[in-house]
SERO-4910 file (N, C-alpha, C, O; in steps of 0.05 Angstrom, whole numbers):
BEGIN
 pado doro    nc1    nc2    nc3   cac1   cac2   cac3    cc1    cc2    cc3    oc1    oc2    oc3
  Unk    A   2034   2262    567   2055   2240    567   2068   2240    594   2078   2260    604
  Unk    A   2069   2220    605   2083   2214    635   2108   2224    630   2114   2236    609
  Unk    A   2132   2217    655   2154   2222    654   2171   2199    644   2158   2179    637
  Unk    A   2200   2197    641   2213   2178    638   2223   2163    665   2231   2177    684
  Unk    A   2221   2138    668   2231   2131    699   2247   2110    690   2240   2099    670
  Unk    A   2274   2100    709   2289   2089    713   2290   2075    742   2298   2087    762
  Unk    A   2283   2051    741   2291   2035    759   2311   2013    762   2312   1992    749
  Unk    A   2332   2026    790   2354   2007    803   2343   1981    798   2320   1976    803
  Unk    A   2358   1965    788   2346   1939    788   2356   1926    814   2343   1916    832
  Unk    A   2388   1927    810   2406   1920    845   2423   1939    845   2432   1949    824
  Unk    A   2434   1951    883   2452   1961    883   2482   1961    864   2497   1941    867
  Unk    A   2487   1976    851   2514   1975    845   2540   1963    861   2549   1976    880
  Unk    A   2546   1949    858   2581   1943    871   2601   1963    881   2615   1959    901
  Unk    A   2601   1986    864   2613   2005    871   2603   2033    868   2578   2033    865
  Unk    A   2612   2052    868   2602   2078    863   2603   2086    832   2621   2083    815
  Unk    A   2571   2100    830   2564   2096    802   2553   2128    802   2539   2141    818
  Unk    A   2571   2137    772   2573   2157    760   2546   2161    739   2546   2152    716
  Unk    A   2517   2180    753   2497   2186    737   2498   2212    721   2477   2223    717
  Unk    A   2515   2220    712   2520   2245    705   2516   2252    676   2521   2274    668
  Unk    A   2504   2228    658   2501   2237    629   2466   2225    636   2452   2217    617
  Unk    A   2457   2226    655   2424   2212    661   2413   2246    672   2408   2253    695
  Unk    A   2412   2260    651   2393   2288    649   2373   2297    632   2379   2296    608
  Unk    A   2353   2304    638   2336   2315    618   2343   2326    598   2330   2325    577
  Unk    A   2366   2338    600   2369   2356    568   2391   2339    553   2393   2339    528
  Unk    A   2406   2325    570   2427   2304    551   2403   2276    548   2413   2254    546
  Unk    A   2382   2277    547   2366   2259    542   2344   2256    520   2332   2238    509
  Unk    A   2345   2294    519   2321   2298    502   2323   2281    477   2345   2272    471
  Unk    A   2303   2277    463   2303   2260    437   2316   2227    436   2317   2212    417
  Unk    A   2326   2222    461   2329   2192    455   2309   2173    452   2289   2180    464
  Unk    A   2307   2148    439   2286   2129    446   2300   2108    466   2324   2110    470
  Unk    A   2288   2093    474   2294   2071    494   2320   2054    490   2332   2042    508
  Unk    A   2328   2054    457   2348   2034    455   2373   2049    454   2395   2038    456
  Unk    A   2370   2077    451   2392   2092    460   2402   2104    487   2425   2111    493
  Unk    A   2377   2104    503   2380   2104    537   2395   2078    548   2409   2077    568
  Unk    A   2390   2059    533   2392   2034    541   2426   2039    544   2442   2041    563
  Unk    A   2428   2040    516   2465   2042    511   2479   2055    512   2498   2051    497
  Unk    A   2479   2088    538   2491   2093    545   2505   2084    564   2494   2067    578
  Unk    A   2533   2092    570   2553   2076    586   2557   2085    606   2564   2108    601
  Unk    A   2558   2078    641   2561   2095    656   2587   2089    675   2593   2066    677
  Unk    A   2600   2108    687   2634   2098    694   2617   2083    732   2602   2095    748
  Unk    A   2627   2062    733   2626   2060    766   2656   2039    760   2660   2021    744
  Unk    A   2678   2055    786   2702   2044    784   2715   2043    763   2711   2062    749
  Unk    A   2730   2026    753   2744   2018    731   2727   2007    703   2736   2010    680
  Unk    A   2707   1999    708   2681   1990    691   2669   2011    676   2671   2034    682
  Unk    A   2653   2000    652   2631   2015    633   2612   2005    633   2606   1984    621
  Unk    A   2592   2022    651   2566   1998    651   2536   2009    635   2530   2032    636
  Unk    A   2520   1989    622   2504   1999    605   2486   2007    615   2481   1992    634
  Unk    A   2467   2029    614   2442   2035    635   2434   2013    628   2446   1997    643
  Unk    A   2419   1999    614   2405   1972    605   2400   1953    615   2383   1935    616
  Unk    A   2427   1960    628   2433   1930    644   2436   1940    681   2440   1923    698
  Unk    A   2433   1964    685   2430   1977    709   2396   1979    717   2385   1968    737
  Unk    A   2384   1994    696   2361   2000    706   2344   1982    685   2354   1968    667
  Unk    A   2313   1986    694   2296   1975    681   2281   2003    674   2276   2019    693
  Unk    A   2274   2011    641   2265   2034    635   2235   2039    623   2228   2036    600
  Unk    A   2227   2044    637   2195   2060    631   2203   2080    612   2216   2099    622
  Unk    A   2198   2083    579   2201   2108    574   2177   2128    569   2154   2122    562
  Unk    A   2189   2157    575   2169   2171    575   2182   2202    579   2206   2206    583
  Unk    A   2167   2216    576   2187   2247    566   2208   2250    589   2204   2251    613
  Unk    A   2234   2250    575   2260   2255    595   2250   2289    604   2243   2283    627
  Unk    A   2246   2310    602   2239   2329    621   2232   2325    645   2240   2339    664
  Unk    A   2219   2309    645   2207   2294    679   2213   2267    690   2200   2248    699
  Unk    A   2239   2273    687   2263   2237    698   2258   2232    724   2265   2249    740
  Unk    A   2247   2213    732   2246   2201    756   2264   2171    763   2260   2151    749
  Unk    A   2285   2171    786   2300   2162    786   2284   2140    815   2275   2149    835
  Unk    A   2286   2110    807   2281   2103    832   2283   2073    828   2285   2058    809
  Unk    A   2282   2066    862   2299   2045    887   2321   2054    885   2341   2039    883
  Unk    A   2323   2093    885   2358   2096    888   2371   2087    912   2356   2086    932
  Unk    A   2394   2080    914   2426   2078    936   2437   2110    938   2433   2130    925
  Unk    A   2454   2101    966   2471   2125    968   2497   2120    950   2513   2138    948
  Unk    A   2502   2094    937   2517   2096    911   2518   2113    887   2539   2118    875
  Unk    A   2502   2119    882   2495   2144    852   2504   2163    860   2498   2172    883
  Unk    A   2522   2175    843   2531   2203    845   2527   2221    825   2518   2213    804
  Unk    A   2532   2244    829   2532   2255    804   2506   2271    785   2505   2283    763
  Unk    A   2480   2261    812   2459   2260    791   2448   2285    796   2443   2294    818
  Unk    A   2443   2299    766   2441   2329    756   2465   2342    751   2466   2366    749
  Unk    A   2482   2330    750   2509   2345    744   2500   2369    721   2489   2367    699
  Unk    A   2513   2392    736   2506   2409    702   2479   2408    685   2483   2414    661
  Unk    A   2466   2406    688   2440   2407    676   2419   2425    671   2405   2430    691
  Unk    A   2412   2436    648   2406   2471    647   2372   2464    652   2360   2484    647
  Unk    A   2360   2449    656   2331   2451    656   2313   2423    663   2324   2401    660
  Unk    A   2299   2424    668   2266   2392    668   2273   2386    689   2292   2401    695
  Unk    A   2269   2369    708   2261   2359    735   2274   2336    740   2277   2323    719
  Unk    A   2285   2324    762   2297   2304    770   2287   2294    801   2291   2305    823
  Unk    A   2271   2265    794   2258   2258    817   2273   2230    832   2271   2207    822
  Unk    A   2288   2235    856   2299   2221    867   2282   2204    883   2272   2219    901
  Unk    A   2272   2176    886   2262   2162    898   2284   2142    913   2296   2122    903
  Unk    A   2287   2154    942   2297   2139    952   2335   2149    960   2339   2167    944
  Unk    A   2351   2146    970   2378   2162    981   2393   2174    953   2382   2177    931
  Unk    A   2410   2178    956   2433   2191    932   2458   2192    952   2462   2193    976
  Unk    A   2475   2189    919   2505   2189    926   2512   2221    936   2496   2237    946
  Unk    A   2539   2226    931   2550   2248    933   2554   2270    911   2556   2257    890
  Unk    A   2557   2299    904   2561   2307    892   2527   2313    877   2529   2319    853
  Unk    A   2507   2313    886   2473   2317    880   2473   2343    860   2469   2364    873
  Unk    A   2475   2346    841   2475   2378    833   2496   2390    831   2496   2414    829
  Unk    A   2517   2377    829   2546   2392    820   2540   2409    801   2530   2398    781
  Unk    A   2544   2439    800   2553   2455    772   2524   2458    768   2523   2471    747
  Unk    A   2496   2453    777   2470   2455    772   2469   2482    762   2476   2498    778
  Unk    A   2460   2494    733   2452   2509    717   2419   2521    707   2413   2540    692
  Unk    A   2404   2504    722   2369   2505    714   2366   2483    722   2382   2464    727
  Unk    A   2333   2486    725   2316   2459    727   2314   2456    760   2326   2471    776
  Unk    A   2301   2437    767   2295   2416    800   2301   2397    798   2298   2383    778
  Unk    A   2316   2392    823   2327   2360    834   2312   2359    857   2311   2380    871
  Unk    A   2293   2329    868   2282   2327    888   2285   2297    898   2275   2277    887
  Unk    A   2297   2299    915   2310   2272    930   2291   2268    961   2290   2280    983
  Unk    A   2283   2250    951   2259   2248    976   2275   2226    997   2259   2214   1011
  Unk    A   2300   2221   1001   2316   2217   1014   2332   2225   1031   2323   2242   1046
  Unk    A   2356   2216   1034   2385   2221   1042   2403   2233   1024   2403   2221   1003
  Unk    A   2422   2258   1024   2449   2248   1008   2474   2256   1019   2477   2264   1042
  Unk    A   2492   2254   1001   2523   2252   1009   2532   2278   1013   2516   2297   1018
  Unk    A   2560   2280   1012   2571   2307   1012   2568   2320    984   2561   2312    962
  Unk    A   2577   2345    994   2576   2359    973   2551   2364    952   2555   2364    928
  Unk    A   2532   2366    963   2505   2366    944   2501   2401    932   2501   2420    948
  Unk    A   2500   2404    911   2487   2433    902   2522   2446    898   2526   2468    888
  Unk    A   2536   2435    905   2568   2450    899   2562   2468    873   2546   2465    855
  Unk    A   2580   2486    878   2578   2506    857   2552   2504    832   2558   2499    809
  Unk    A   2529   2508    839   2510   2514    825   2507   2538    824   2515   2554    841
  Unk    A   2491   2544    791   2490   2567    787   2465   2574    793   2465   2590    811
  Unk    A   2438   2568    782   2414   2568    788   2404   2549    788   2418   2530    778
  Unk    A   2370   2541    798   2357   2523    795   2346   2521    825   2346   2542    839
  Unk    A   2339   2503    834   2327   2484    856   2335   2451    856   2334   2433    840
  Unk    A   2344   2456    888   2348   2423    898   2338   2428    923   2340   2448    938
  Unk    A   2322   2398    924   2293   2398    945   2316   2378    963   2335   2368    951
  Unk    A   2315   2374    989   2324   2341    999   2306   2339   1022   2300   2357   1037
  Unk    A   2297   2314   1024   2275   2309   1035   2288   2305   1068   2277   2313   1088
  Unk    A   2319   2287   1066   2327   2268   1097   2350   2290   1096   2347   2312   1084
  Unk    A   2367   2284   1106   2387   2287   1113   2419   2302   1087   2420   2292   1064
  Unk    A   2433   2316   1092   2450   2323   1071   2479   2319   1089   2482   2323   1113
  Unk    A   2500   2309   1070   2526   2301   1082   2546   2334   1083   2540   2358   1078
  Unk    A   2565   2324   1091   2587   2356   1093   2583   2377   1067   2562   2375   1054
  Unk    A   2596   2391   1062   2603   2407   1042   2572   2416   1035   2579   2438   1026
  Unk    A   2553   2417   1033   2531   2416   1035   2525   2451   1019   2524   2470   1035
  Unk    A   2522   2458    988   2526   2486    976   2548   2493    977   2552   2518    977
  Unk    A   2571   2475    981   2599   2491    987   2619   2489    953   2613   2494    930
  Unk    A   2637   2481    965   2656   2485    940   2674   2466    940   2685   2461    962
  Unk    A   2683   2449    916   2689   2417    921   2722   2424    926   2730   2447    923
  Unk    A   2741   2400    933   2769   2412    928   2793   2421    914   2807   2404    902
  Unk    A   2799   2449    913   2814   2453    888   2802   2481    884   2818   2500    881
  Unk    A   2775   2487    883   2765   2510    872   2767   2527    906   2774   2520    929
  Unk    A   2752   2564    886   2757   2570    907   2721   2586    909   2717   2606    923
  Unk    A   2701   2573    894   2671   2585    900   2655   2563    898   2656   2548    879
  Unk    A   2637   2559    917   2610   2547    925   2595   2549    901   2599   2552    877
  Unk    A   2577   2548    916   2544   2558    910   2548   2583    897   2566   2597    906
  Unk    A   2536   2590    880   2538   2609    863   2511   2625    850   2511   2643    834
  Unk    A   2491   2614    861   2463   2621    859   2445   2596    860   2456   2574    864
  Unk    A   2414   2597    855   2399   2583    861   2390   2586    889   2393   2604    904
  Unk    A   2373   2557    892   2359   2554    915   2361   2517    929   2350   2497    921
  Unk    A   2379   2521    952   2377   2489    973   2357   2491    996   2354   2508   1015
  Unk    A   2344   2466    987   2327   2472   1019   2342   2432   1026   2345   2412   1011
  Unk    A   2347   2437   1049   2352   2413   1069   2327   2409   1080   2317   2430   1088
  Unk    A   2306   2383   1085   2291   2383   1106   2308   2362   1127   2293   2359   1146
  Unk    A   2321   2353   1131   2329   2341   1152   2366   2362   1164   2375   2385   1166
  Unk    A   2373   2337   1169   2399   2356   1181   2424   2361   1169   2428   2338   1161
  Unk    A   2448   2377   1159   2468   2378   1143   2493   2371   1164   2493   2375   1188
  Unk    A   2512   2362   1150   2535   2357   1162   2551   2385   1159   2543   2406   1149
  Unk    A   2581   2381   1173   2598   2398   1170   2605   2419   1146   2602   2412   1123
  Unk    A   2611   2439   1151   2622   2461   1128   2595   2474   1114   2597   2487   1093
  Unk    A   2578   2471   1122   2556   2470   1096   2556   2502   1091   2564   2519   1108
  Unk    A   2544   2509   1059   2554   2525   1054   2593   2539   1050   2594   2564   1048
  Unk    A   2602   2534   1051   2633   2533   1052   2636   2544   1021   2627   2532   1001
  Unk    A   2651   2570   1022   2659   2579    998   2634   2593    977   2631   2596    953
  Unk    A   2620   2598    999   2587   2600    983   2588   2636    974   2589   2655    989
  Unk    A   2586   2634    947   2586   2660    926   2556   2675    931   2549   2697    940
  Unk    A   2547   2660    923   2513   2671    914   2493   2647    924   2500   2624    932
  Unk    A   2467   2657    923   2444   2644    929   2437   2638    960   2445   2650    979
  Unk    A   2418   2615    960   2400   2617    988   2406   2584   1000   2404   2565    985
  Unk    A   2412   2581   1025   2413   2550   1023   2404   2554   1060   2412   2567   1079
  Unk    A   2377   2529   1053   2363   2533   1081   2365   2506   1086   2364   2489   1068
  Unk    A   2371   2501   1117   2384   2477   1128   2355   2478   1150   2355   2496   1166
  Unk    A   2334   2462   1151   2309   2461   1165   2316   2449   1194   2303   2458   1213
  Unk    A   2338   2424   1198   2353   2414   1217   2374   2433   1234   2379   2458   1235
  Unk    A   2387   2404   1249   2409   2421   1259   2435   2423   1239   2429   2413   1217
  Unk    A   2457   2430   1238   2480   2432   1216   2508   2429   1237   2506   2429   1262
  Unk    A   2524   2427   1229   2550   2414   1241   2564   2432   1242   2554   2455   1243
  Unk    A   2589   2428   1241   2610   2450   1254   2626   2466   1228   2632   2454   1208
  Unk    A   2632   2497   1234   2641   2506   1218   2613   2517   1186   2614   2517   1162
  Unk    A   2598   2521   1199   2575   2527   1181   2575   2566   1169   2572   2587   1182
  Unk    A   2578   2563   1142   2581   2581   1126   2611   2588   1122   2614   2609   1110
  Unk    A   2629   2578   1128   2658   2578   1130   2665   2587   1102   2658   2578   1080
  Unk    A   2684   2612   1112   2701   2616   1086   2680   2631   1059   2688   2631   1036
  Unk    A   2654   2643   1067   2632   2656   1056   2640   2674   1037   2660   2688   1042
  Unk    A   2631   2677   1020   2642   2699   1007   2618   2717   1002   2621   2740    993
  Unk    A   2583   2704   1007   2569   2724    994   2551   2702    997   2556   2678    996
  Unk    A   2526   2717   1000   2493   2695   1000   2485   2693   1027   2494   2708   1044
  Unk    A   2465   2674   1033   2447   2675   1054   2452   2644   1071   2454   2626   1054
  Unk    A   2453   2638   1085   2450   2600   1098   2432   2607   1123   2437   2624   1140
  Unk    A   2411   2590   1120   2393   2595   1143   2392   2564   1154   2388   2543   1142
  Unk    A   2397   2570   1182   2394   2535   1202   2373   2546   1217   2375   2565   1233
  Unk    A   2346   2529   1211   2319   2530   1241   2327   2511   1246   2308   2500   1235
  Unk    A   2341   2491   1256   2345   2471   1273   2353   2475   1310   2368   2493   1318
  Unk    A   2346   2463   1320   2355   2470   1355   2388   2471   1357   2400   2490   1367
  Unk    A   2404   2445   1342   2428   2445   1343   2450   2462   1327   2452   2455   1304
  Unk    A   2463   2477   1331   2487   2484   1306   2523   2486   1317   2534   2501   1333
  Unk    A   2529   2472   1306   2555   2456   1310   2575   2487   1314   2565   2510   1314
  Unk    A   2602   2483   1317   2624   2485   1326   2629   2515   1304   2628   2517   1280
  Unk    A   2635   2533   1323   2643   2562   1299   2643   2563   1277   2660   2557   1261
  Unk    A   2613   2575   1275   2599   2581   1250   2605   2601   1236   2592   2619   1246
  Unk    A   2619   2611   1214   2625   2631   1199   2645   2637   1199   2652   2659   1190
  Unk    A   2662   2621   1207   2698   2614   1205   2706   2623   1181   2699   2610   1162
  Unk    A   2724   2651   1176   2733   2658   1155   2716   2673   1138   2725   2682   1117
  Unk    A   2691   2678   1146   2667   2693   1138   2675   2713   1123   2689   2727   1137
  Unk    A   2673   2727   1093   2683   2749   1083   2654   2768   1082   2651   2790   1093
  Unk    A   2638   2754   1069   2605   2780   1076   2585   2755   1075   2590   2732   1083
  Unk    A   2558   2765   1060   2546   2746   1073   2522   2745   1093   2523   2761   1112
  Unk    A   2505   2732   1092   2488   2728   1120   2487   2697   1130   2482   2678   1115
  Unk    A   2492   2694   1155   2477   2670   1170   2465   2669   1185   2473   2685   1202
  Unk    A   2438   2653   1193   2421   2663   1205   2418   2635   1221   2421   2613   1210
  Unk    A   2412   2640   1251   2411   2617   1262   2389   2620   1280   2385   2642   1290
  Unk    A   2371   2598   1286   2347   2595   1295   2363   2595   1328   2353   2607   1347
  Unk    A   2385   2581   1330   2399   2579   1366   2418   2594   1353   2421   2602   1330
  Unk    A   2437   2596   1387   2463   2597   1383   2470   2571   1386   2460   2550   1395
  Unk    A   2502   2582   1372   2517   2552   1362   2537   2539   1395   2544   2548   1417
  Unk    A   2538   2512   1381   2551   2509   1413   2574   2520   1417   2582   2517   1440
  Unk    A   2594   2537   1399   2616   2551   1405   2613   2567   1388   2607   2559   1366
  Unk    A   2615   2596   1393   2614   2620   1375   2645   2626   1360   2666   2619   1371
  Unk    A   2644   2637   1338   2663   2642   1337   2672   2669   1354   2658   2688   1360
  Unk    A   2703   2663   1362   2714   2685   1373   2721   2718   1358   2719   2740   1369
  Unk    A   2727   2714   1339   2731   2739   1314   2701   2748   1305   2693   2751   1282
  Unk    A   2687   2751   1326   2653   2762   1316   2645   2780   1334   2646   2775   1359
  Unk    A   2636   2804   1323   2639   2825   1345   2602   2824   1346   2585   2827   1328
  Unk    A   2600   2818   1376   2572   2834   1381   2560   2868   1375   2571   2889   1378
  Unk    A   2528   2859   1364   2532   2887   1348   2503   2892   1366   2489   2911   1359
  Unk    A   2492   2872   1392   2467   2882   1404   2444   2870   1387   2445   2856   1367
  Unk    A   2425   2879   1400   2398   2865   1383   2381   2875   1368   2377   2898   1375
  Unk    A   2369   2869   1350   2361   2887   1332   2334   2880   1326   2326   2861   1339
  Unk    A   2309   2894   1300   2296   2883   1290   2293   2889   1263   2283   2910   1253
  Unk    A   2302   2871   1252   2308   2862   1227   2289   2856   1201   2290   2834   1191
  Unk    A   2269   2877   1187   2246   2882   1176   2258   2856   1151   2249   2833   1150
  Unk    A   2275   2865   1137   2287   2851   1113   2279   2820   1124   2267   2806   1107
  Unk    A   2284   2810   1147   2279   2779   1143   2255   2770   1126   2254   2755   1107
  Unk    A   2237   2786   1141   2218   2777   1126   2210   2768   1095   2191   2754   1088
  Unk    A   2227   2777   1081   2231   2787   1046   2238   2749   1046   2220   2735   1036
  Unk    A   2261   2736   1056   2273   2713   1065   2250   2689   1043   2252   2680   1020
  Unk    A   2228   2686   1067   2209   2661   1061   2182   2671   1028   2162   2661   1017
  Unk    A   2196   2691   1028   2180   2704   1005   2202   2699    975   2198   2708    952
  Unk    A   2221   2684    984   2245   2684    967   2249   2655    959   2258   2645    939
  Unk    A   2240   2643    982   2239   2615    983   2216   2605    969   2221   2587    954
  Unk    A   2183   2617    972   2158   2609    958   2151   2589    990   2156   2593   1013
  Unk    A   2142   2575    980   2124   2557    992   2136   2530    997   2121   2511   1001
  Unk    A   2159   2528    996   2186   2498    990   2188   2497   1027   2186   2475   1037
  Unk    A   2191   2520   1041   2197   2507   1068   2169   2520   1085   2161   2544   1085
  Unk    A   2158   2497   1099   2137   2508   1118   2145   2523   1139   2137   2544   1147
  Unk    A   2164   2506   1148   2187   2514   1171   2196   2543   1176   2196   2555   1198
  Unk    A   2203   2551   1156   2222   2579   1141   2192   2598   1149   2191   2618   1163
  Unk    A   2173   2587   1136   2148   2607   1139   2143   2610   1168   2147   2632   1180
  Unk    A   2135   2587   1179   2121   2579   1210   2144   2603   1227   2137   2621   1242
  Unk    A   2165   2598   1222   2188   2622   1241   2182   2645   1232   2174   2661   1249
  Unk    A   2182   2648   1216   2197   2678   1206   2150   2693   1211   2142   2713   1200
  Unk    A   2137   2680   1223   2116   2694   1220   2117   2712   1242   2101   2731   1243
  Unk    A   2139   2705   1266   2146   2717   1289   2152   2744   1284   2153   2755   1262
  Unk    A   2158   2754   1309   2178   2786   1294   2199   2780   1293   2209   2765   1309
  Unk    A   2220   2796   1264   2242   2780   1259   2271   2802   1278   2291   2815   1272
  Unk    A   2259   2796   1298   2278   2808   1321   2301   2787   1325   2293   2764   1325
  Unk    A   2330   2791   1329   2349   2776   1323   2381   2796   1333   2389   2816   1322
  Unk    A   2391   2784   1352   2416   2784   1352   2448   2781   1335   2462   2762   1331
  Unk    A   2451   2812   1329   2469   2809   1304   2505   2806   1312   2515   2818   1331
  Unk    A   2518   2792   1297   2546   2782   1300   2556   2797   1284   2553   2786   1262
  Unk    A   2568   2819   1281   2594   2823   1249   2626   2804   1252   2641   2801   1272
  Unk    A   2630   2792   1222   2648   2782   1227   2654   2768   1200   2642   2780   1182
  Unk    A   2668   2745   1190   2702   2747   1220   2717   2760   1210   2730   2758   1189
  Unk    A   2715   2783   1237   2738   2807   1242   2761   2798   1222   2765   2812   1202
  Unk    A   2775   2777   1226   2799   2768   1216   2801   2761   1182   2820   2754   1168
  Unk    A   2773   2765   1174   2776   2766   1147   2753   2786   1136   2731   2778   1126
  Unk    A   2763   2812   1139   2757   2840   1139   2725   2846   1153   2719   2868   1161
  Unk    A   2713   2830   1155   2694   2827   1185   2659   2839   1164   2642   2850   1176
  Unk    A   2657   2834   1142   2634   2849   1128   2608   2822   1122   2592   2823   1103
  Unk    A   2609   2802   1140   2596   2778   1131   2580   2788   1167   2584   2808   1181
  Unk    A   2564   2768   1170   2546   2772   1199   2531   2750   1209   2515   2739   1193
  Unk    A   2533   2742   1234   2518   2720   1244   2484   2734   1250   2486   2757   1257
  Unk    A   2458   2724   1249   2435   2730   1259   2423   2708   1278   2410   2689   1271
  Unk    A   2430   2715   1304   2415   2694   1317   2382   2697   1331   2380   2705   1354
  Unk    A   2369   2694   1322   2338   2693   1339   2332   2682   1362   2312   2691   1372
  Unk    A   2344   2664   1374   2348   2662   1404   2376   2658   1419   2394   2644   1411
  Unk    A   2376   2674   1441   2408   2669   1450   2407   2681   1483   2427   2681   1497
***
């Protein structure tokens, strides 16, 4: 049996809340009950029905497509089955993600993979700020699982990040792994933005450059070679070529401890500098 697919019929007007469009809040519906769920964009209740046009077919394998960077929300919380993004996404990609894959062969917003617990989120383009971090108000990220970025992440990424692996294939913006409390963020990209590991409590970050401003509260610890990287792309599987293609080098690397200023047990890894 194929999957279930949903197609945008037109952009939304405003920003549209996909957050009850999951495989496991789906299981057992037929078509006239997908139809008549209600979904919040703005002030409005809008019917999928009248949003998408629906192919049905087993919700475990939801394929979402002619998406917008309007949709938000999509995988919110969702303990299992697959989510195939055709085309950009809103903000918020995997909030609270619990099980299962999200794969956005696009663009998306901020905050994608926020506090997830486990699972997989694939992104094909580009990822906005907050990027595995932690939305506002709380005080933990990412919390396990697996992000791979293939294009570039904005600011903060990783921010507040507990647990898990989040690999940024691009360059990443300023303030990258900020405020860490625990887990891994790896950038192979040439670029990485403005003092990386700002507030760093433990932790690894690993950077393919150095960043265009280091942080100052990071004590050089000399150069090292670093057998454990290797373990890294064996953790990942076969999701980043990139991750493999580097790390087949020797994983010799320049180590940072830091930030000093917040008891200093987190660490920058740079491989060229």
């Amino acid at each position: 049996m194929s999957g279930l697919a949903l197609t945008l019929r037109d952009p939304p007007r405003q920003r549209l809340d996909l957050s009850p469009l999951t495989p496991d809040r789906l299981a057992g519906l037929d078509e006239a009950a997908i139809a008549a769920i209600e979904l919040i964009s703005g002030n409005q209740r809008l019917r999928v029905g009248d949003l998408f046009a629906i192919a049905i077919g087993d919700p475990a394998d939801l394929s979402i497509r002619n998406a917008c960077d309007k949709l938000d929300f999509i995988g919110r919380a969702m303990t299992d089955g697959t989510i195939t993004v055709e085309g950009d996404a809103g903000a918020y990609v995997g909030l609270g993600l619990r099980g299962g894959r999200i794969h956005v062969r696009g663009g998306v917003g901020p905050w994608a993979g926020a506090e997830m617990h486990r699972g997989v989120i694939e992104i094909d383009g580009d990822a906005g700020d907050f990027t595995a971090g932690a939305v506002p108000g709380e005080t933990k990220g990412m919390r396990g699982g697996l992000v791979i970025v293939r294009g570039n992440a904005g600011h903060r990424a990783g921010d507040r990040m507990r647990r898990g692996i989040l690999v940024i294939e691009g360059s990443v913006g300023s303030h990258a792994g900020s405020r860490m409390i625990a887990g891994t963020v790896a950038v192979l990209g040439a670029a990485v933005g403005p003092y990386p590991g700002f507030g760093m409590k433990r932790g690894s970050l690993i950077l393919s450059s150095a960043p265009e401003r280091p942080s100052p509260t990071f004590a050089d610890c000399g150069a090292h070679d670093l057998g454990f990287l290797k373990l890294l792309p064996q953790a990942v599987g076969d999701r980043s070529s990139r991750l493999a293609e580097l790390w087949a080098m020797p994983p010799r690397v320049r180590r940072f401890a830091g930030d000093l200023a917040a008891g200093g047990m987190g660490e920058i890894l740079i491989r060229r500098i």
